[in-house]
Structures are given as structure tokens and as C-alpha cells.
N, C-alpha and C positions, 0 to 999 in steps of 0.2 A: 378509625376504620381498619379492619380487618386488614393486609396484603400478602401475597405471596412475596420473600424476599429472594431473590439471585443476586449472584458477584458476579462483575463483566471483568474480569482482568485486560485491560488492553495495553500491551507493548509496541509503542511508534518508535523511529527510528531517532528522536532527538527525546522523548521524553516516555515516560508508565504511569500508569492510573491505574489503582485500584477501586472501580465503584461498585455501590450498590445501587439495585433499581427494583422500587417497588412496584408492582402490579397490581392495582386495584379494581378491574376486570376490563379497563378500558383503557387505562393510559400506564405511563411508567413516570414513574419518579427519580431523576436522579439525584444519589448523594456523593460526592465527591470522600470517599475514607482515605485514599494515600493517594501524592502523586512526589513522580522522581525524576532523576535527569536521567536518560541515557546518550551515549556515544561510541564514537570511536576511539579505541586507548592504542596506540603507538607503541610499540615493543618491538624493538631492533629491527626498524623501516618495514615493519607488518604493522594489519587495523587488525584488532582483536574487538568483538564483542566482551563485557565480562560479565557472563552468564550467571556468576557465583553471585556477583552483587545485586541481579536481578530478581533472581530466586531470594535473596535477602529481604528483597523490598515487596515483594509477593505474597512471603509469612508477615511481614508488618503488616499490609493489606487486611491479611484474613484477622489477624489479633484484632484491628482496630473493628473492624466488626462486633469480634466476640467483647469487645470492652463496651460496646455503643448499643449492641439490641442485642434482645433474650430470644429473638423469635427465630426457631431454624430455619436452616437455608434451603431451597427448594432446589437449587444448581450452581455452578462453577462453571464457567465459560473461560477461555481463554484465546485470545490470538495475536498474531504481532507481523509486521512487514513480510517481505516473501523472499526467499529464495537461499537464504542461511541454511545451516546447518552445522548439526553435531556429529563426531562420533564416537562410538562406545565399545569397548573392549568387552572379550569375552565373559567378563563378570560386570557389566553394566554401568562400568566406569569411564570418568568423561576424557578425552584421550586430546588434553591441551583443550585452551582456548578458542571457540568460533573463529572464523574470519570474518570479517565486515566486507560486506559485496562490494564498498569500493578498494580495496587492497590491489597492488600494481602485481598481484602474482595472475592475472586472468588477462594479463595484455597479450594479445596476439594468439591466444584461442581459440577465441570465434574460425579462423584462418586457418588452425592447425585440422577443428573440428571437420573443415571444408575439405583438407584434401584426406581425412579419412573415411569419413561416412557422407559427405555431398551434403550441400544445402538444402538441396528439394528433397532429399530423404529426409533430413532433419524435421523441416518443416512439415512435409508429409505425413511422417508423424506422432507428430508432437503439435500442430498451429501452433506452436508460440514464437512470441518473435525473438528475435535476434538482438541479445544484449550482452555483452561480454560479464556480465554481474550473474547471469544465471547459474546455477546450481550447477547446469552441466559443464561449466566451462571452468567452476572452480574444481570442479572431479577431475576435468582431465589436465590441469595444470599439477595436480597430485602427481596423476600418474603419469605426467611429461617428467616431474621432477623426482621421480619414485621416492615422493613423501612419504619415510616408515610411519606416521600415522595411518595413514589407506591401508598398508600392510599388515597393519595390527589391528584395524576396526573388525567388528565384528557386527555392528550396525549402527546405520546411517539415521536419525531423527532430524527434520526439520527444526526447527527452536521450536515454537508453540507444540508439536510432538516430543521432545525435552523434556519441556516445563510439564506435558502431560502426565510423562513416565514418572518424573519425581514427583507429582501429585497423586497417582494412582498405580504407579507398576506396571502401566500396561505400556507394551511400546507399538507403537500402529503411527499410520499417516495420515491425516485427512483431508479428505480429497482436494478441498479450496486452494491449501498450502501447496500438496502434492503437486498440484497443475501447476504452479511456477516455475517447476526447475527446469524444466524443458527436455526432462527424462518418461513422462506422465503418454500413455497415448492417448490422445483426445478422443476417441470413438469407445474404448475398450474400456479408462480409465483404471488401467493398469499399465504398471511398470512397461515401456516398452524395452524388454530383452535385448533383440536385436539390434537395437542403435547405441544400448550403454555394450554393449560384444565389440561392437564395432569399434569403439572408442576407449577399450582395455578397461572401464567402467565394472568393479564387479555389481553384478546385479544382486548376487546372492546377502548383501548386508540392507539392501529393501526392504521393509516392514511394509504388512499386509495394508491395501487402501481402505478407511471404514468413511460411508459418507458423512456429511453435515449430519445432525444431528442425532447421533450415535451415541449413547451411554457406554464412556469410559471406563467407569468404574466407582468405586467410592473412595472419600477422599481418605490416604493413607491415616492410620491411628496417630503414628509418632506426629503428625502435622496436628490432628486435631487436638494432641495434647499441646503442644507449643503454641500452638494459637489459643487455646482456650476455648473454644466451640463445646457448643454442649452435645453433638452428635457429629456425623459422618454424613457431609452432603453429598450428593453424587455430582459427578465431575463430567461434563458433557463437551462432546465435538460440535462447537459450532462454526462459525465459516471463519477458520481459521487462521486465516491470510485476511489480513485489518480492512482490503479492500473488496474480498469476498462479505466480510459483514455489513461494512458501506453500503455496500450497492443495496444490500438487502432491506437498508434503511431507507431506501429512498421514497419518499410520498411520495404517490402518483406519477411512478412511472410505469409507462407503460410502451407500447411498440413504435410511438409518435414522440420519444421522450429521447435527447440522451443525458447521459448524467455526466458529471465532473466529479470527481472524489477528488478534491482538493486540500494539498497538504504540500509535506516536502516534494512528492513526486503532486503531480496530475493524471489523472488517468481517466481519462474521456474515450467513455463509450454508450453499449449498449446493450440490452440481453436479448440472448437468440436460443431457440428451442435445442440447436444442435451448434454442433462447430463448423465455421464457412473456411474450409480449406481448398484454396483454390489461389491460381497465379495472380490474381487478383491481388489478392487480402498478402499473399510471398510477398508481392512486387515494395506494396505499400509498407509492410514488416510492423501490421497490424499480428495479433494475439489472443489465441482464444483460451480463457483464461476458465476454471468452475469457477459456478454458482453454485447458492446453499441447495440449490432446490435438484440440484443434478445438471442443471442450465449453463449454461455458458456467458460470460460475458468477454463479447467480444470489444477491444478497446485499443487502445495506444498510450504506452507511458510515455508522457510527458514532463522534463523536467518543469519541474515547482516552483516553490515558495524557497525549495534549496538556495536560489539564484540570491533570493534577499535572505535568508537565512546564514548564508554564507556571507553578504555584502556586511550584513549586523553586525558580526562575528568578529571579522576586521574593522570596523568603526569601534568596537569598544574596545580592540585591540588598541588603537590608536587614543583611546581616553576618551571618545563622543558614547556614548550607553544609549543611545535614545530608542523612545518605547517605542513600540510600533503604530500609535497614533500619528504621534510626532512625525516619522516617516512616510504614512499618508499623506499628512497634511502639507511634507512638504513635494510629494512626488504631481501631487493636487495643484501645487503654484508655478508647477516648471512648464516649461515651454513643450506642448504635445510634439508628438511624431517626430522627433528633431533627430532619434536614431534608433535603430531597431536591431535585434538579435535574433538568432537562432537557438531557442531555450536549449537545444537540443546538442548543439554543437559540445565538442569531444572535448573545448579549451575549458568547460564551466563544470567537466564532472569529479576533479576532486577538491578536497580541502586546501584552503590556502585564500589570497588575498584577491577576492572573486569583483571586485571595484577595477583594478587592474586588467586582469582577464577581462573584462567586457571592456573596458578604455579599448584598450588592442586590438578585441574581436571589429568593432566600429572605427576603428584607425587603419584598420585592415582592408575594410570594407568600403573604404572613402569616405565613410559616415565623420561628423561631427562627433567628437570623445566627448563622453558624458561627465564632466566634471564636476560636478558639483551633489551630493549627494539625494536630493530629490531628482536631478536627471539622471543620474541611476537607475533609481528606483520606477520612477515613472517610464524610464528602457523595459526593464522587467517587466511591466506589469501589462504595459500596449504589446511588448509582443509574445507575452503567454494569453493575452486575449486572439491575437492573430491567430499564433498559434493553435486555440480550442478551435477557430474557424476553421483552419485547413482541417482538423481532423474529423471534424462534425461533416463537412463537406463530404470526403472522402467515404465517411461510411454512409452516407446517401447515395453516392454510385455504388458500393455494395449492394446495400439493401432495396433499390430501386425504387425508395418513397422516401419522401421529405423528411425530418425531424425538427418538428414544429416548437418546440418546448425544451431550453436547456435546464438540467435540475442542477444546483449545485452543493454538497452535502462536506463536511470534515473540516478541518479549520480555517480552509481557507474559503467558508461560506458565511463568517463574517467581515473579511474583508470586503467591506461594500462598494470601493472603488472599482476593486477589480470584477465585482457582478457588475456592475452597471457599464464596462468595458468591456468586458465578453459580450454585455446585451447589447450593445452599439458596431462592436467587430462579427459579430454573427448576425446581426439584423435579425434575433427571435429573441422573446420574452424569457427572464430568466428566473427561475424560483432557488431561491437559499436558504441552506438549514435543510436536517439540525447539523448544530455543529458537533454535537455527540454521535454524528451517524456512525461510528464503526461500534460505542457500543450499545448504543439504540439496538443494529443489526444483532450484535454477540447475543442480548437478551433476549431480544425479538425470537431466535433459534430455541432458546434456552426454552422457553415460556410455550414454541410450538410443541417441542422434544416430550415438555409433559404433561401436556394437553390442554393446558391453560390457552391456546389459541390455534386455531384449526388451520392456518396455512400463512404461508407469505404476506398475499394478499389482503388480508384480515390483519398482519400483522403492520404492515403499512400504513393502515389504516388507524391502528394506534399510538404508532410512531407520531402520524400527522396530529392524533387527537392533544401527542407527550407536550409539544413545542410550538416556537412562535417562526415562521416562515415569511419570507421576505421578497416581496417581489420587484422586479427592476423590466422597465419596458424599455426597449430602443430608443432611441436617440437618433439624431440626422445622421443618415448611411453617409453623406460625402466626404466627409474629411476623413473615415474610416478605409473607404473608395481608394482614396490617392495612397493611403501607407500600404492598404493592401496589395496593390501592386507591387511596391518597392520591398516586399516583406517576402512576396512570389519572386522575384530574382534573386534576393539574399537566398532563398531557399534552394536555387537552382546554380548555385556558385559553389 
């Protein structure tokens, strides 16, 4: 059979995929062509992204294509985590190393940002919330510490705006990414001037916003010779930020729906026609974040799968490697509710012996220390279910009607314990999958961009037709009941 073929490039914060997806007018195929590790690299007590090695594993990507199908490419999609960035000297050279959003140089900015330009200005506008990782707060630790790279950019590209430029020369921002940094004005979706003025921010290295699905350009020559392609694809914006294309994967959501985009972070929310800025949504340091479609989604990061991600990390440190079944099964046999966390708390967000950190956090907290390596795990996993509850709650008083249906989409919507614990901690039904949703969503954009599919909607619809979806229904509320409570005081200490 005939298909149209696109490449989803997608960049997560612990690993890259290179796929293709074919489209055969109803569903997508995917094929997995490259995938790689990425991290944080350590250079003289800084995280550096290494963007050079990315870019490496990106032309493999495209070769392995050109070695495996004769059939040209119809699009290039790419996108990756939020709130990074590069910058570029006045000849479009890379000026050092990215930082990595968790690097200790954005400690105590949030603070500084306050008594320059005030919170409720900030918030006002920008709606996003408040995380010392944001964009703005890596800018103004620049220009706290008059970084001569800021003094020598001459522009500013998000990473997936980056990888744009060296795939097509154009340098522009698009909008999904854009609205991360918490420089974006929500209403305008442009730069807001007066808050980066305010903050010694120059505005002037801002590249112009192009929305979702905007043709880039086509893909440079010298690339399609090194890859081996037998023409020049065109290279498309699509929701550029991994969690802007997620969401856009999600089957069957709709206004009674929230979703979970589950991975290293969580990000539970919901999509709203406009941005809901108001003391409300400040108080809560909810976030209104683009969608592909010009939409918003409004939501809450919540920390992840980081929690055991990190817990693994130091088990194999220590010589146990065990796979992530094996960690199920044994968080499956531990004794529930026995101590609960704060995913969210300050002690669990950087790298390092994250087993410990939670002992301390629950040692801290009068709790029972989780020792044993399923009681770990099984900590995590109850109170990132909690956790999805407080949030899901909270944007029911926003929105002033129920959300009947949680959807949950990205890698962490095969782990089936933890659906089946959010659908017991929430007391609603939960649907999971795909677990390719960010680039379900990348090609979903790709496939509208050139007319092979006439809206989101439609496109949802053949996301749901691509994949196998998994449901999990509640569970007896009482024993959810009693930790819930104890999990509302941990929150309010």
C-alpha cells in the first residue's frame, strides 16, 4: 500500500528517537529508525546539554531512513522538553554549551525576579507558573552574573528552534516552545518587552513567534547530501515543546477529560480556548501553557517518573540494574500507604542518591522510612497518584464542572500500576496510551500542515484508530480515603 512517509524527531530529557510514521489515510505506522541516550554532562559544577552529539544522532536518524526506503519524505517534524535554550553570535554560531534547567545557577531567581518586576506582574503576563528552571530565570541569572555570553549573543533559539536553524537556516520560535519560558505574553503571543526591560533581559536577540504548523523551510542541501536522501523534505513547526505535541495526541479528549502526559515530569491538565489568568489559577501556580491549535493548555508540572528514574540510577550505582518490571513487581508486594511524599518537594529535584532523599523526606515527616527497595518505589508511585488527584481537583474549581475521564498518554501510560492508582486515588476511570503520544502528536501536526488531515480533531481520531488503549476503572475509594488525608497535611507542612 501506497503511504505518505514523515520523520517525528523527538528529543526527551533522558533519551531521542528518530521515527518514521507512515500514513495510510487513516492511521499511522510507526517505525522506530534511531534511538539514543541523552543527559546531563557535568563540566566544572555546571549541567550542560551536548547539543553537538544530538545534532549527531539526528543526521543518523535521517541516513537510516535514506538507507531503509526509496519513498520521499512528505515532512520533518521536530521537538524536545521546554524551556532550554541557545545562544548565537552574530555569525550564527553556537556561543558554548546549553545549560540543563536543572543546573544550581537559577537558585534564588525566582526571588530576585520578585523584587524587580513583582510576581503578579510576572504572572499577569505571562500565566505561567513559577519554576526556577524557566527560561526567564536562566536569563536573569546571566545578567545577575554578567555572563559574556548574553553580552555576545546576538540570538536567542529555544533547542528544537536550534535544531530548526541547522536543519533549515531559518531562525524563528514556535509558539508551543515559546510559551515555556515565561517571557511569551499569553494574550498577545508575543515577546512580552516590558517584563524582559524590566528584568535587564535583552529583548532585541528574540526571534520572530511562527505558530504550529508553519513550513520552516526545506531541508538544507549539505544535510540531504550526508544523509543520502534523494531530495529536499520540507521541515515543519510542529508543537514543539514534546508536551505541546502530547496533548495533541490525546484520544478523546475533550472539555470532561483531563490528561496526564506522563514521563520524567507529569503534567496534568487540560485545554482551554483562552488563557485563565486570574488569582485563582497565581494562588494555585497552575500554568497556561500553547497548544498546536493556538489553545492553551492549562496544567501543573508535576514531578515524575524522575522520582524512580533517579531511584534506578542509584540502585545500579550500587550494582542491583533491575528492569522496570522487576520494580513493579516488587513495589506490587510492599506494604501500601505505609509513607507518602511530596513529588513536588525542593529535596527530590536534582541528581544524586534520590533513595535517600525520600528516606529523610518521610524521616522528616514522622513517616516510616521506606527501606527497602519496592517500598520506595511503591512511595512514589501512591503519591504521584495523590498527587494527579490534588491537581485534577483543583482545576474543577477553576473550570467550575467535573472532569469525569482521566486520559493518560507518554511513557508513563504503560505503566499499568500506576493507571490503575490514579484510577483508585481519583475515583474516575482512566484511559492509557499511546505511549508514542508526543510523536503521534509531532506527525498528527505534520500530516494537518499538508493537508493529509483537516484538523486536530480528525487527527485524534486517527491517533485512537494508530494504537491499543487501555482502560482501568476505580477501585474501592477507602483505603485511598485515609492516605488522602495524610497526603493533604504532608501538603500543607
Amino acid at each position: 500500500m501506497q503511504t505518505t512517509n514523515f520523520i517525528a524527531i523527538d528529543l526527551g530529557a533522558s533519551n531521542g528517537r528518530v521515527l518514521l510514521g507512515r500514513w495510510d489515510g487513516s492511521r499511522f505506522d510507526l517505525h522506530e529508525l534511531h534511538r539514543f541516550a541523552n543527559g546531563p554532562v557535568n563540566v566544572l559544577g555546571s549541567l550542560h546539554w551536548d547539543v553537538l552529539q544530538l545534532w549527531s544522532e539526528i543526521k543518523t536518524g535521517l541516513a537510516r531512513y535514506a538507507q531503509q526506503w526509496n519513498q520521499p519524505l512528505a515532512g520533518i517534524g521536530l521537538d524536545t522538553w521546554g524551556v532550554d535554550y541557545a545562544l548565537l553570535d552574530s555569525a550564527g554560531r553556537l556561543l558554548g554549551n546549553p545549560y540543563h534547567y536543572r543546573d544550581a545557577r537559577t537558585d534564588g531567581m525566582v526571588e530576585r525576579a520578585f523584587e524587580l518586576a513583582g510576581r503578579d506582574a510576572i504572572f499577569n503576563a505571562t500565566g505561567i507558573q513559577f519554576m526556577q528552571l524557566n527560561t526567564l530565570y536562566q536569563l536573569l541569572s546571566m545578567v545577575e552574573h554578567r555572563d559574556p555570553q548574553l553580552a555576545a549573543a546576538e540570538t536567542l533559539l529555544m533547542l528544537p528552534d536550534l535544531f530548526h536553524y541547522w536543519l533549515t537556516g531559518r531562525q524563528v520560535a514556535e509558539y508551543t516552545i515559546a510559551s515555556t519560558s515565561q517571557m511569551l505574553d499569553a494574550r498577545s503571543r508575543t515577546w512580552s518587552g516590558d517584563l524582559l526591560t524590566s528584568l535587564g533581559i535583552p529583548s532585541a536577540i528574540l526571534p520572530p513567534v511562527v505558530m504550529s504548523g508553519a513550513l520552516l523551510g526545506e531541508l538544507r542541501g549539505e544535510i540531504v547530501a550526508e544523509a543520502g536522501l534523494r531530495d529536499a523534505p520540507p521541515v515543519l513547526a510542529v508543537g514543539s515543546h514534546d508536551t505541546a505535541s502530547a496533548v495533541a495526541a490525546v484520544p478523546g479528549l475533550d472539555g470532561r477529560s483531563a490528561y496526564i502526559s506522563s514521563g520524567t515530569w507529569s503534567l496534568v491538565g487540560v485545554e482551554t480556548p483562552q488563557p485563565v489568568i486570574d488569582p485563582r489559577v497565581l494562588a494555585l501556580n497552575f500554568t497556561n501553557e500553547g497548544g498546536v491549535s493556538g489553545d492553551i493548555r492549562l496544567l501543573k508540572n508535576v514531578t515524575g517518573l524522575w522520582l524512580l528514574q533517579e531511584s534506578r540510577r542509584q540502585w545500579q550505582r550500587a550494582g542491583h540494574d533491575y528492569t522496570w518490571g522487576e520494580l513493579m513487581a516488587l513495589a506490587a508486594d510492599a506494604s501500601p500507604f505505609r509513607s507518602l511524599i511530596d513529588p513536588d518537594a525542593r529535596d527530590f529535584g536534582s541528581p544524586g542518591d534520590m533513595p535517600a532523599a525520600i528516606r529523610a523526606t518521610c524521616r522528616r515527616s514522622g513517616q516510616p522510612e521506606p527501606e527497602s527497595v519496592g517500598a520506595v518505589v511503591r512511595c512514589c508511585l501512591e503519591s504521584l497518584a495523590l498527587k494527579a488527584r490534588w491537581v485534577i481537583e483543583a482545576l474543577e474549581t477553576l473550570l467550575g464542572h467535573p472532569l469525569e475521564t482521566i486520559r493518560i498518554v507518554g511513557g508513563g501510560s504503560q505503566n499499568h500500576l500506576l493507571a490503575q492508582w490514579t484510577a483508585d486515588a481519583c475515583q474516575r476511570p482512566v484511559v492509557a496510551g499511546p505511549v508514542e503520544a508526543t510523536a503521534l502528536g509531532n506527525l498528527m501536526v505534520q500530516a494537518i500542515a499538508t493537508g493529509h488531515l483537516p484538523n486536530v480533531a480528525a487527527g485524534r481520531q486517527a491517533v485512537a484508530a494508530s494504537v491499543e488503549l487501555h482502560h482501568f476503572e476505580p477501585g474501592a475509594a477507602g483505603p485511598w480515603e485515609e492516605a488522602w488525608g495524610r497526603f493533604l497535611r504532608l501538603l500543607q507542612d
